[in-house]
Backbone as a chain_set.jsonl record, in Angstrom:
{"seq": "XXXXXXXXXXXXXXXXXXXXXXXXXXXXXXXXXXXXXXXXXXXXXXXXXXXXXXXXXXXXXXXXXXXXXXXXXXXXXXXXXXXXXXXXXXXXXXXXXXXXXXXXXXXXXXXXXXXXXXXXXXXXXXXXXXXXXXXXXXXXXXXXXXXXXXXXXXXXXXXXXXXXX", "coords": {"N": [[-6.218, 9.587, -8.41], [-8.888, 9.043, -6.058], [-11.634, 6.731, -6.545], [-14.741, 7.273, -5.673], [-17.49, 5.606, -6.313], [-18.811, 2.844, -7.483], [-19.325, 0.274, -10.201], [-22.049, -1.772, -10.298], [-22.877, -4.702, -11.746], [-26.211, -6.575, -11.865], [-28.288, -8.938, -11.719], [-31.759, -10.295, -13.288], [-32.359, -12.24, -11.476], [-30.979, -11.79, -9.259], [-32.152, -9.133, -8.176], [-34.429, -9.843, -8.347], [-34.769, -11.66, -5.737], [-33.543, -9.703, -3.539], [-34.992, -7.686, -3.454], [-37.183, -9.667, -2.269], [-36.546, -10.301, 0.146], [-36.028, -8.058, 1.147], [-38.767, -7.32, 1.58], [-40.111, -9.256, 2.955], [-38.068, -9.03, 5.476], [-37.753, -5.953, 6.447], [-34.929, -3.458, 6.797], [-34.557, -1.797, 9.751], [-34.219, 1.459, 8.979], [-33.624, 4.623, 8.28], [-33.291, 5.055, 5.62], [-34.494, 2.722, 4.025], [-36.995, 2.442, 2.833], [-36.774, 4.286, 1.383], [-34.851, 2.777, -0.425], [-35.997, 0.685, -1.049], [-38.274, 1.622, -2.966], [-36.624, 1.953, -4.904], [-35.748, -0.418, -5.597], [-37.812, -1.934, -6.116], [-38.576, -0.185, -8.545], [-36.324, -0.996, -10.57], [-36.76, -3.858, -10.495], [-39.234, -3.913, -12.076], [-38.832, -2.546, -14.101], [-38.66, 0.593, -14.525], [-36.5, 1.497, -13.899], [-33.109, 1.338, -15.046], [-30.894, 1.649, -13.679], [-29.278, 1.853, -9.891], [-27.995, 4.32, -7.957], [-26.46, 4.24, -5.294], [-25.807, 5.861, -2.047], [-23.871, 6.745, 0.619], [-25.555, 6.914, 3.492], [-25.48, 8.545, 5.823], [-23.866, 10.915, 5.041], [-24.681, 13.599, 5.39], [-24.214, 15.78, 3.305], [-25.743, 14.758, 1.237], [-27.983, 13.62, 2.198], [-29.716, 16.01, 3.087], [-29.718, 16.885, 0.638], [-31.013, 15.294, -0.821], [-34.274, 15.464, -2.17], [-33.876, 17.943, -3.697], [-31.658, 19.3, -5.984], [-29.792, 22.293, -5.663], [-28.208, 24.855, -7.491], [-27.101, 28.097, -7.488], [-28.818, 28.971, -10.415], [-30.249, 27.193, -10.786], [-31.791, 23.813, -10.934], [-32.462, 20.609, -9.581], [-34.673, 18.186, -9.495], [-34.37, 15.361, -8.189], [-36.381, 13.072, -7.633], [-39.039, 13.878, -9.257], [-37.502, 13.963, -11.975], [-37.062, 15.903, -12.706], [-35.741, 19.256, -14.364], [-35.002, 22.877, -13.42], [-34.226, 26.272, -14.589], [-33.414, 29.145, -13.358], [-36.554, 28.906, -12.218], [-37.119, 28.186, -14.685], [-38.69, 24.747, -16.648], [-36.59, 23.105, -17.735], [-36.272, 21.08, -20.299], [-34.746, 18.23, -20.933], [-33.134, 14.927, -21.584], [-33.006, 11.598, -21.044], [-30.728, 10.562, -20.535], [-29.179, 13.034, -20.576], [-30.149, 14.22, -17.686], [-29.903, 12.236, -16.394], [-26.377, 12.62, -16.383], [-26.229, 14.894, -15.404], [-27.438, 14.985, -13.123], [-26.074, 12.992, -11.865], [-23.019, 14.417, -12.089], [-24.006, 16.538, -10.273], [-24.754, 15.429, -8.074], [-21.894, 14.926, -7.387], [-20.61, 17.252, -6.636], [-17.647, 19.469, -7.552], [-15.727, 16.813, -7.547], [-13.556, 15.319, -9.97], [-14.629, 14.099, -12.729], [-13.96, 11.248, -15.173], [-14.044, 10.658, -18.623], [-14.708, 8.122, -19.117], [-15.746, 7.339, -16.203], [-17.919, 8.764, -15.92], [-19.174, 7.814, -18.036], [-19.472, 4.531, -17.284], [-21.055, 5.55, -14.336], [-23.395, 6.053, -15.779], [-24.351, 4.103, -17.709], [-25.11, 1.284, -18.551], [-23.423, -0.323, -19.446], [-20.554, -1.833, -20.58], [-17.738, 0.087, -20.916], [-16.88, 2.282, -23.941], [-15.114, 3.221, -25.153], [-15.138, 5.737, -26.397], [-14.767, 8.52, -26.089], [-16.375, 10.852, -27.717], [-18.846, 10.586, -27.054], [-19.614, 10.92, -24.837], [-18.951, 13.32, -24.403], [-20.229, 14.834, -26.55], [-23.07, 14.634, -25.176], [-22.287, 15.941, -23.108], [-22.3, 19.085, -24.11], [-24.393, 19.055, -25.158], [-26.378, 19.018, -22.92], [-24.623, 21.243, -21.956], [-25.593, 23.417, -23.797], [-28.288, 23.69, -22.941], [-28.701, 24.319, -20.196], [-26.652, 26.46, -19.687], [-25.89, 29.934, -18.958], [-23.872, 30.953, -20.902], [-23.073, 28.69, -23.283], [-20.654, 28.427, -24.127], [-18.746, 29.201, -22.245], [-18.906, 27.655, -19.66], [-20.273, 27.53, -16.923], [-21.659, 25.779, -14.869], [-20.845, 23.097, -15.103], [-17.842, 21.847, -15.289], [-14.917, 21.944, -17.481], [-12.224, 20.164, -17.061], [-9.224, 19.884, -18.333], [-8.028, 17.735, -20.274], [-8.54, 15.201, -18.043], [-11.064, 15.332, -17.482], [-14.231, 16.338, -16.843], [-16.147, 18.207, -13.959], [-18.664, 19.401, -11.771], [-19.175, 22.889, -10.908], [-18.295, 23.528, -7.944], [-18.353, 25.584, -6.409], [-20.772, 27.244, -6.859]], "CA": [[-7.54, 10.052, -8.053], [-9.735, 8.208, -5.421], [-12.745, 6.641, -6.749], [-16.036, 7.116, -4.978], [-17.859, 4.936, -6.689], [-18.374, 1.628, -7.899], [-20.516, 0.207, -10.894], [-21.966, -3.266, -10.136], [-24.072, -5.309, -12.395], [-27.185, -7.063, -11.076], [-29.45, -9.552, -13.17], [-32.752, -10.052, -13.035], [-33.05, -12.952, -10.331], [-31.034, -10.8, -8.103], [-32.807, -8.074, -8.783], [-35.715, -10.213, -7.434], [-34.301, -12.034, -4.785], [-33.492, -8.73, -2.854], [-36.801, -6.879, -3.543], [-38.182, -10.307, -2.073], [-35.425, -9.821, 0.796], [-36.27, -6.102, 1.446], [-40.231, -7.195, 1.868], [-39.355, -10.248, 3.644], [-37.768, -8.609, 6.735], [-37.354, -4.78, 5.933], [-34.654, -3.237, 8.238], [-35.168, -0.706, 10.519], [-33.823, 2.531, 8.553], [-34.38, 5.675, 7.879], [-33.266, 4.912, 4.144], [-35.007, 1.516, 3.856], [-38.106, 2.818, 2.049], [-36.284, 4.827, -0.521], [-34.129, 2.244, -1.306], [-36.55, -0.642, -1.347], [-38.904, 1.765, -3.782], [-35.264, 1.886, -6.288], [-35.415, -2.265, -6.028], [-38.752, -2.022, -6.825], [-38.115, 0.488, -10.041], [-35.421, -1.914, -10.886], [-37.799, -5.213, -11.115], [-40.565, -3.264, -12.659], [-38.144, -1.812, -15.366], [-38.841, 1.688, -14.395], [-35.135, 2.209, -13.667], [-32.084, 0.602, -15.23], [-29.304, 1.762, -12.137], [-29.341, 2.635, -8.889], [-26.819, 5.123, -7.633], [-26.573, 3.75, -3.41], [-24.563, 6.779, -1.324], [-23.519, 6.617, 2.684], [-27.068, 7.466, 4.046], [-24.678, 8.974, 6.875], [-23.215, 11.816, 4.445], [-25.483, 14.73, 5.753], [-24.721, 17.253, 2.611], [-26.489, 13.911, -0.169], [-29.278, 13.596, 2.888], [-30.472, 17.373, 2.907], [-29.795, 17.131, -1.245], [-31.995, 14.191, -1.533], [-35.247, 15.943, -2.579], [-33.596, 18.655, -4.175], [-30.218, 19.562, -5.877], [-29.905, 23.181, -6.466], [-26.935, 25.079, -7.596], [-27.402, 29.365, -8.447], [-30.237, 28.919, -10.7], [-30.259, 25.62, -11.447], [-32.484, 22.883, -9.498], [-32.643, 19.154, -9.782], [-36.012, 17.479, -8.7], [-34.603, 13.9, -8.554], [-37.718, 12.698, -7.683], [-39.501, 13.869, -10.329], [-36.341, 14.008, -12.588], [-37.393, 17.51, -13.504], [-35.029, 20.108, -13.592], [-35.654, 23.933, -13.553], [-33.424, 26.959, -14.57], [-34.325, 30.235, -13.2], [-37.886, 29.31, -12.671], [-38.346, 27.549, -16.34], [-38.603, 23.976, -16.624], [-35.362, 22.602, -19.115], [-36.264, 19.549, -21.269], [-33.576, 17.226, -20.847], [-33.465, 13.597, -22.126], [-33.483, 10.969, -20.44], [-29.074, 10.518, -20.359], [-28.66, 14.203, -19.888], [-30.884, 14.424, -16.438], [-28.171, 11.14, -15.492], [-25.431, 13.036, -16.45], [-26.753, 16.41, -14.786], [-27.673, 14.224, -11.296], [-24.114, 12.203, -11.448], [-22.313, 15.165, -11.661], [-24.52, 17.618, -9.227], [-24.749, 14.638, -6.606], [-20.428, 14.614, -6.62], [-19.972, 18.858, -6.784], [-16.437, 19.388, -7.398], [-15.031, 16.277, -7.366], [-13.357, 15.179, -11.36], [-14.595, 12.317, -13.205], [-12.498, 10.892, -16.304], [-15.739, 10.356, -19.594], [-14.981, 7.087, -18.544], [-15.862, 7.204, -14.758], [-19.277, 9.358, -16.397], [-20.035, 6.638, -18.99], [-19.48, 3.983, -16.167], [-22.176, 5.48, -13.849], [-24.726, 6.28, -16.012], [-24.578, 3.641, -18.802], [-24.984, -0.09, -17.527], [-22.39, -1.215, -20.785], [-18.951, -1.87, -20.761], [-17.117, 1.61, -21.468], [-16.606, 2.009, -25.626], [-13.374, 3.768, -25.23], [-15.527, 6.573, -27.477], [-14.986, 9.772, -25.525], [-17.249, 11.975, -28.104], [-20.259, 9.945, -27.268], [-20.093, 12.257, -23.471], [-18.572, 15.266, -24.924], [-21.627, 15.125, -27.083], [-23.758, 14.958, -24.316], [-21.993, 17.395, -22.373], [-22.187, 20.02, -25.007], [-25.83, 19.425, -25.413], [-26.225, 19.541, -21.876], [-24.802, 22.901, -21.633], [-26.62, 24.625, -24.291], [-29.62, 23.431, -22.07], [-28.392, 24.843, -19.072], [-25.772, 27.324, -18.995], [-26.052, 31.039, -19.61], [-22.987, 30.908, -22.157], [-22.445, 27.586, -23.11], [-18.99, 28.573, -24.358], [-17.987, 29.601, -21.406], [-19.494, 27.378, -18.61], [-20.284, 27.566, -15.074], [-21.85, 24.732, -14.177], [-20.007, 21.959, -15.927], [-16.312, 22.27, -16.182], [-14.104, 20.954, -17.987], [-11.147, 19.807, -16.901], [-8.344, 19.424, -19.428], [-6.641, 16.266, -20.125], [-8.979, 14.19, -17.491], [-12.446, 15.184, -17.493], [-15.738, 17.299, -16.088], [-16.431, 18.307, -13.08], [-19.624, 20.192, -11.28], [-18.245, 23.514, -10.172], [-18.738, 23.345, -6.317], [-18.335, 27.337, -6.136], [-22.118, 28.288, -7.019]], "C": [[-8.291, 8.914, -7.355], [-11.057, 7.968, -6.397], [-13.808, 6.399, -6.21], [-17.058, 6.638, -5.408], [-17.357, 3.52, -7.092], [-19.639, 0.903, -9.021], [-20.91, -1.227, -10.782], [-23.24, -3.839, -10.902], [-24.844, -6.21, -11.428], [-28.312, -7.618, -12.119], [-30.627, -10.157, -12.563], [-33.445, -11.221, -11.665], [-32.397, -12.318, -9.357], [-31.732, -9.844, -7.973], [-34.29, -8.815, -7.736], [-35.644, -10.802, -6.057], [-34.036, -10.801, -3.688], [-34.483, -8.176, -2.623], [-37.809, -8.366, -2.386], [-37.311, -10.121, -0.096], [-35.954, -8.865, 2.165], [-38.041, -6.69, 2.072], [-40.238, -7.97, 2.855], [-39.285, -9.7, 5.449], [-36.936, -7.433, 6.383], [-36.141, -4.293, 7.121], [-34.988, -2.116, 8.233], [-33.838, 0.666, 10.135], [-33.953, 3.126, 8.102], [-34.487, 5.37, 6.342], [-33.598, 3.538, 3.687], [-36.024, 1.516, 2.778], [-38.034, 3.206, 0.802], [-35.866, 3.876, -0.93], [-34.974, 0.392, -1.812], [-37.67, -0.002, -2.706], [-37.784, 1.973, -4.904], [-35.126, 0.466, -6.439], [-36.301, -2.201, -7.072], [-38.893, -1.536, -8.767], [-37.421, -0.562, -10.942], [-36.043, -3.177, -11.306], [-38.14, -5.135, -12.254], [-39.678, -3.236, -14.456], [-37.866, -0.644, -15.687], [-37.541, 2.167, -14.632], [-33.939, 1.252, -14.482], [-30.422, 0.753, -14.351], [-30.175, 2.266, -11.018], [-27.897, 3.014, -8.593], [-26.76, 5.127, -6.208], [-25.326, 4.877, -3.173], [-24.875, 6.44, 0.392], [-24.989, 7.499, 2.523], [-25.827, 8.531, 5.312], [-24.251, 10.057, 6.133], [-24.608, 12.666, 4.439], [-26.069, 15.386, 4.46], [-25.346, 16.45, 1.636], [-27.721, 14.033, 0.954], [-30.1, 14.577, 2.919], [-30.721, 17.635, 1.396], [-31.19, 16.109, -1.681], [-33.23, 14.354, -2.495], [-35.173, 17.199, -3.645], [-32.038, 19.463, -4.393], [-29.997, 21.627, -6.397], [-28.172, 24.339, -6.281], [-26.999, 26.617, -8.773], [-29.044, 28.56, -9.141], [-30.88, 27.921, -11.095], [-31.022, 24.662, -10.67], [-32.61, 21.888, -9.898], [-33.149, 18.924, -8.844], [-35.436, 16.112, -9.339], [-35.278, 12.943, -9.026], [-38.424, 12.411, -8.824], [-39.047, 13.893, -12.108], [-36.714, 15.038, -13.839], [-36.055, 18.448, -13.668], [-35.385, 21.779, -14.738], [-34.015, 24.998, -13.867], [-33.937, 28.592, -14.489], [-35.736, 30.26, -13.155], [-38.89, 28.356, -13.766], [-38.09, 26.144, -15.893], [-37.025, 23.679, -17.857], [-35.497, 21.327, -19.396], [-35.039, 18.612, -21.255], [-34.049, 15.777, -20.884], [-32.853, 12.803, -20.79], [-31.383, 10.701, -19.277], [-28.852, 11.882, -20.164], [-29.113, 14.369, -18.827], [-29.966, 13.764, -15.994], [-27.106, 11.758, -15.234], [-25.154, 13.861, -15.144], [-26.67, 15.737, -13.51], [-26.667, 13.948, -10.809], [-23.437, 13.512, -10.996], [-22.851, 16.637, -10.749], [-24.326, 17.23, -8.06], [-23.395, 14.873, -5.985], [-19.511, 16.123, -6.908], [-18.314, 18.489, -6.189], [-15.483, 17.927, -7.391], [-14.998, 15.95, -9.426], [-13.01, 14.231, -11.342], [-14.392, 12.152, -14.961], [-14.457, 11.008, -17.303], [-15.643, 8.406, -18.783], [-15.778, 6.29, -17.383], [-17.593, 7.932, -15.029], [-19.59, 8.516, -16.973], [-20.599, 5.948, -18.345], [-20.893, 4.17, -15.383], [-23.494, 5.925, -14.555], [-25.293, 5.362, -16.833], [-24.437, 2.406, -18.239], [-24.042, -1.0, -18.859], [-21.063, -0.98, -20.18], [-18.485, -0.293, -21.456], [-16.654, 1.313, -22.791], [-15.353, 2.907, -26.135], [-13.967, 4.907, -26.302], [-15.579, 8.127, -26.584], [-16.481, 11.006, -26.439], [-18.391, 11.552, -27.681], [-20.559, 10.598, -25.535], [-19.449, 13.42, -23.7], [-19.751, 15.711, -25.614], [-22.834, 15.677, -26.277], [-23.522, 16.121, -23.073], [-22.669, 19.1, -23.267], [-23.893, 20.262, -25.429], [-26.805, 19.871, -24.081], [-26.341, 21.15, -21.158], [-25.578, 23.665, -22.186], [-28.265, 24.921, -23.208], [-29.328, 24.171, -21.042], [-27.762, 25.909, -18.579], [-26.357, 28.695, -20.187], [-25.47, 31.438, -20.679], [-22.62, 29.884, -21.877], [-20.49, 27.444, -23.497], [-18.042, 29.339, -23.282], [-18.829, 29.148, -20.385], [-19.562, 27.625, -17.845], [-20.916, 26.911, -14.281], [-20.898, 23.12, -14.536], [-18.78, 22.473, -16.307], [-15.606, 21.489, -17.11], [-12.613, 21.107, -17.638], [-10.167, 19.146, -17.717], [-7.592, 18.144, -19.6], [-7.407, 15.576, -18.71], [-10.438, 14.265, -17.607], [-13.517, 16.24, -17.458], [-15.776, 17.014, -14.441], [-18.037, 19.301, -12.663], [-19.276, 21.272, -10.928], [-19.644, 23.513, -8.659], [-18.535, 24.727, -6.236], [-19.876, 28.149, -6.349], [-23.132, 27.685, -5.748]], "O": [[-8.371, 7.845, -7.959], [-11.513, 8.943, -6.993], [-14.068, 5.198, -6.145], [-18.006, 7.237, -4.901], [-16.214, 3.063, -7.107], [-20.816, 1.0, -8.675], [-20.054, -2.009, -11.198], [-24.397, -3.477, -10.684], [-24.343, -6.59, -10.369], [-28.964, -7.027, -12.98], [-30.565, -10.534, -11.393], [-34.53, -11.132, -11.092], [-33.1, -12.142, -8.362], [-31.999, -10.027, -6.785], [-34.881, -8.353, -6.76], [-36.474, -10.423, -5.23], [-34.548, -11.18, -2.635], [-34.924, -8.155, -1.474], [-38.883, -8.101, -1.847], [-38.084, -9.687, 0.758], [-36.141, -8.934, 3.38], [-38.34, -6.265, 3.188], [-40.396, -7.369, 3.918], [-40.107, -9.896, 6.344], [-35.751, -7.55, 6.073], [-36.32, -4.672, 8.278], [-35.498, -1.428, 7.348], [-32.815, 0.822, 10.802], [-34.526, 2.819, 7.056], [-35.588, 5.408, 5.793], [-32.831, 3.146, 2.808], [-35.959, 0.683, 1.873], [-38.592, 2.932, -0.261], [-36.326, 3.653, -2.05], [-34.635, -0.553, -2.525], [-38.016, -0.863, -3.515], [-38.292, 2.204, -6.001], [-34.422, 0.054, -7.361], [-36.105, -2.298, -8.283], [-39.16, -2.196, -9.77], [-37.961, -0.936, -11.983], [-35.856, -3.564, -12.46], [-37.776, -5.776, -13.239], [-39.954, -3.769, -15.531], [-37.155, -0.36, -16.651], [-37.334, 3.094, -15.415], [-34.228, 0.071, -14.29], [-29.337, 0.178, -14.437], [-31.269, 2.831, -11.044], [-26.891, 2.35, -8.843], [-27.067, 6.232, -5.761], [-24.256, 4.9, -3.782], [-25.844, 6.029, 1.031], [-25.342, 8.38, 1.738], [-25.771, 9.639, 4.779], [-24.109, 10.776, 7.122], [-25.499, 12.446, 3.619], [-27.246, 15.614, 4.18], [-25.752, 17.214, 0.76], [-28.637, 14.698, 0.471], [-31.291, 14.29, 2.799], [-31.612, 18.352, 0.94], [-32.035, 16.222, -2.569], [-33.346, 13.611, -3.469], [-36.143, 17.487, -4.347], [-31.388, 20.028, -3.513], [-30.12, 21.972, -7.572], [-27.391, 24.477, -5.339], [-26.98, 26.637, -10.003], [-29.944, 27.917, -8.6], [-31.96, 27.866, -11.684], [-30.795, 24.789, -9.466], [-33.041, 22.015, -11.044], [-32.775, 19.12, -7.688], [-35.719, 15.691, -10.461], [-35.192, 12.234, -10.028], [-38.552, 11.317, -9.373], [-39.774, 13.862, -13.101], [-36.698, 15.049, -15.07], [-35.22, 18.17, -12.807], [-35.736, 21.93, -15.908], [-32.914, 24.607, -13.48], [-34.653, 29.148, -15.321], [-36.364, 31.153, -13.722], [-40.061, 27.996, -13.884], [-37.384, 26.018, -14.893], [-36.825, 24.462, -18.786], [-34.875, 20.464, -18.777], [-34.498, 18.75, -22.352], [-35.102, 15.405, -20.365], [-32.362, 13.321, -19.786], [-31.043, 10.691, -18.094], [-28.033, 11.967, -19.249], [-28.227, 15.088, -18.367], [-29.127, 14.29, -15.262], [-26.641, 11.688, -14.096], [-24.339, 13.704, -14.236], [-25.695, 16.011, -12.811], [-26.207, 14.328, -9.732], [-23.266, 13.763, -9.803], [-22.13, 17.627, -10.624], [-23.933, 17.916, -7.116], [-23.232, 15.014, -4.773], [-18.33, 16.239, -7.233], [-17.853, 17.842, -5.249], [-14.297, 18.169, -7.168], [-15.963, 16.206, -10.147], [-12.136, 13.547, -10.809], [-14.728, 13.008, -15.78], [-15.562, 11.292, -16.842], [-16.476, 7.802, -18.107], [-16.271, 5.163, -17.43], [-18.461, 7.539, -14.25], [-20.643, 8.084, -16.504], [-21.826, 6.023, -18.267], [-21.799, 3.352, -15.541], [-24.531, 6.126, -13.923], [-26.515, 5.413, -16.968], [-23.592, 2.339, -17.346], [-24.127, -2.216, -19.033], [-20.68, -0.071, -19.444], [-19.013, 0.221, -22.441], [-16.066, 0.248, -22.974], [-14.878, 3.126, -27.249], [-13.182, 5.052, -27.239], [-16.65, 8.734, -26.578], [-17.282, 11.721, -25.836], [-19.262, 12.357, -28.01], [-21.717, 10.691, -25.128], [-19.564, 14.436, -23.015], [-20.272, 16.799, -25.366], [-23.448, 16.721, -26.493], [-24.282, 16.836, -22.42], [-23.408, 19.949, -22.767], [-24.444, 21.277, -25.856], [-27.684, 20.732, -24.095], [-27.127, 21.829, -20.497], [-26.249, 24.504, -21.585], [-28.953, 25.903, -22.928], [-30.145, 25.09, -21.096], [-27.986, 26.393, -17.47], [-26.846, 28.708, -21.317], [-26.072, 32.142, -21.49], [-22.029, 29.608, -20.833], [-19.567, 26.683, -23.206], [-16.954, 29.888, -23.453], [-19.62, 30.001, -19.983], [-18.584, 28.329, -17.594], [-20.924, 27.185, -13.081], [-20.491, 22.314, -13.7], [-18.535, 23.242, -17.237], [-15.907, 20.325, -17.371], [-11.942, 22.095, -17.935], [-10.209, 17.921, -17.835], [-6.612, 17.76, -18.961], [-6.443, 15.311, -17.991], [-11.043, 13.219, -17.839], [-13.432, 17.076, -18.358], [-15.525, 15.966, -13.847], [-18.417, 19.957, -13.633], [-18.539, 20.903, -10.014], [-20.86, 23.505, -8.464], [-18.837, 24.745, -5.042], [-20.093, 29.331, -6.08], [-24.231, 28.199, -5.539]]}, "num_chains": 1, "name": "protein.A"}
């Protein structure tokens, strides 16, 4: 399996050094702004990751503001998300989860490769600790959680998003 990602730690004088960088001599791009207000987050404390994709990949550029999938909608932004209409309470690691795997529809990632991007620790070799969160996840989200349709599961490697809705 290719991996389209990569998880890279970053401590707090980088962290500043870039942000000082970015202000410094901003460049000239469309995605300059967003990604200098995710440094910023990052300083501040607001954020503990950023998730950087090819600005050049069209179908994340039209998603940016809004991920929606059947009845389902992810407000990044506001790291809301709606189902049919309602708002759905989701914590703070299920919205991560939910984003990770909406941002990479269809493609299947190991718990590992899920821990990885959402958790800034070393992986704890504890699979239940994202089956958990899956499972709480779904009740939140899916019409029968025992029988998904947004979140698959893929046997013997992982979850996936289904890319079919």
């Amino acid at each position: 399996m290719e991996n389209k990602f990569r998880f890279v730690s970053v401590d707090s004088s980088l962290k500043i050094w870039l942000l000082e960088k970015l202000l410094q001599d901003p460049p000239k791009s469309p995605c300059a702004g967003e990604f200098l207000d995710g440094v910023r987050e990052l300083v501040s404390g607001q954020q503990t990751s950023l998730l950087l994709g090819d600005g050049l990949d069209q179908r994340n550029q039209a998603m940016a503001d809004t991920l929606t999938a059947g009845a389902l909608t992810l407000y990044p932004r506001n790291r809301k998300v709606s189902l049919d209409g309602r708002e759905v309470s989701l914590t703070p690691k299920e919205f991560d989860i939910l984003y990770f795997l909406m941002q990479n529809r269809g493609e299947v990632f190991t718990k590992e490769q899920i821990y990885r991007a959402v958790w800034e620790e070393d992986y704890l070799m504890d699979d239940s600790n994202i089956m958990a969160f899956v499972r709480k996840l779904r009740k939140k989200i899916e019409p029968n959680p025992d029988a998904p349709q947004y979140i698959l599961t893929i046997w013997g490697i992982g979850y996936k998003f289904n890319e079919t809705i």
